[in-house]
C-alpha positions in Angstrom: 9.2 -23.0 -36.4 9.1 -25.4 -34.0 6.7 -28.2 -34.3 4.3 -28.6 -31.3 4.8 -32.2 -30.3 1.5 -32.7 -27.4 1.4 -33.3 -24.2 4.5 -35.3 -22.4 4.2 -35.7 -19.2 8.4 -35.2 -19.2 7.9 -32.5 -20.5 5.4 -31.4 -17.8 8.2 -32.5 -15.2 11.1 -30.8 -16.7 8.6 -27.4 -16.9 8.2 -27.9 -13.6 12.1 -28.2 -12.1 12.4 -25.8 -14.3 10.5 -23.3 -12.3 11.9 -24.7 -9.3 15.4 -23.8 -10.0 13.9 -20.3 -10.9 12.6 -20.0 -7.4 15.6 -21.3 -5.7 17.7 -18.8 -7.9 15.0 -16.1 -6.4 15.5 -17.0 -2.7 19.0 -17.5 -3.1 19.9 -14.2 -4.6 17.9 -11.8 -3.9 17.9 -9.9 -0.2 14.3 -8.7 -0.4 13.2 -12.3 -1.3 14.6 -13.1 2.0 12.7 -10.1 3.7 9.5 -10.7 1.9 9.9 -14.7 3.3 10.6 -13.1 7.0 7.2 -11.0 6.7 5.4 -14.3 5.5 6.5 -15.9 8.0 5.2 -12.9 10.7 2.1 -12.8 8.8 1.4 -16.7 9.4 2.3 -16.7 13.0 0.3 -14.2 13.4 -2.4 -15.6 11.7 -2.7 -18.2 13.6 -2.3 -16.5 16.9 -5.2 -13.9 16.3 -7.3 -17.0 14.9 -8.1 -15.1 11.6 -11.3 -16.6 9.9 -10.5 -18.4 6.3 -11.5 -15.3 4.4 -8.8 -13.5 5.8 -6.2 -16.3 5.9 -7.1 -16.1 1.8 -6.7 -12.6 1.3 -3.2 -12.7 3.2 -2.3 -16.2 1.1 -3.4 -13.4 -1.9 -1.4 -10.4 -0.6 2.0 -12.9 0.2 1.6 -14.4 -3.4 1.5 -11.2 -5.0 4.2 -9.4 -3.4 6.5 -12.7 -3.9 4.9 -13.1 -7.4 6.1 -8.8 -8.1 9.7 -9.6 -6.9 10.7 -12.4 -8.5 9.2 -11.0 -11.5 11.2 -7.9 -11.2 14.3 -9.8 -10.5 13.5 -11.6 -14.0 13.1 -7.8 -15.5 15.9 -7.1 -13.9 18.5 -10.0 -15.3 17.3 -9.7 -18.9 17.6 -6.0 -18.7 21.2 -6.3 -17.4 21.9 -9.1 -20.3 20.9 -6.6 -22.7 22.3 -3.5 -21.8 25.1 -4.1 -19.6 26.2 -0.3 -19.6 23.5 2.4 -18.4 21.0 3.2 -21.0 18.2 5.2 -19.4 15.6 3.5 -20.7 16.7 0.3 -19.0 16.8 2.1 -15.8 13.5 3.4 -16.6 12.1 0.0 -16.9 14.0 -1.5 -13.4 12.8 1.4 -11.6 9.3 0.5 -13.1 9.3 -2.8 -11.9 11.0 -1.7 -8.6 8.3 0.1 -8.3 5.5 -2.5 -8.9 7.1 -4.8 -6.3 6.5 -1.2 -4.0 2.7 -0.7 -5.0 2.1 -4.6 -3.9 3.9 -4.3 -0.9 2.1 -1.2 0.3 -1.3 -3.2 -0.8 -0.1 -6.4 1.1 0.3 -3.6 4.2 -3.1 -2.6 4.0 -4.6 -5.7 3.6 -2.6 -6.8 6.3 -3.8 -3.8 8.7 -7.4 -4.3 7.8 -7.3 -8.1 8.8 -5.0 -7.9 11.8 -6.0 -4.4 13.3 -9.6 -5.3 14.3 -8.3 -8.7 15.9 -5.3 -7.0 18.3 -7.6 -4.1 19.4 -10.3 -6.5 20.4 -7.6 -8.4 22.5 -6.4 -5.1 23.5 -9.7 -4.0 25.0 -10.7 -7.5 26.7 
């Protein structure tokens, strides 16, 4: 067992590039990373061209984070699955369609949240 040896702030700094070469594996090889960054991008343009109030700019900075947060944790699911079972096992794809599907339920939510927000704002423009 590994001794706990306190708080070093090298250590701190090496957790964090850590996590930073985690995310730049993310972006870099994953396709729907770089859809999920195109829609953020949308969403924040848009944003600021309908003028959404700070609640709303909060729950979309919520919505973006979770859908990016469901991906790259499937993408984590799916590299230590493939690690372990390199050959099909059913259960594996059980568990990758799982988390597939997780990335899915926050997607459709970020949607919603997104139509709630951004709905009210174009059909006022709309009708002036």
């Amino acid at each position: 067992m590994r001794k706990p040896s306190g708080f070093l702030i090298s250590q701190r700094i090496a957790s964090f590039g850590h996590a930073l070469a985690g995310i730049h594996v993310f972006v870099k090889s994953q396709p729907n990373a770089w859809i999920h960054l195109f829609m953020t991008v949308i969403v924040v343009i848009s944003g600021f061209l309908l003028q959404v109030t700070l609640i709303e700019w909060s729950l979309l900075v919520f919505a973006i984070t979770i859908v990016l947060v469901s991906e790259a944790l499937n993408t984590s699911i799916e590299y230590l699955c493939d690690l372990v079972s390199p050959g099909h096992h059913p259960l594996i794809k059980k568990s990758k369609d799982i988390a597939a599907g997780a990335v899915l339920i926050s997607a459709i939510g970020a949607a919603t949240i997104g139509c709630i927000i951004f709905l009210p704002h174009v059909l006022t423009r709309l009708s002036n």
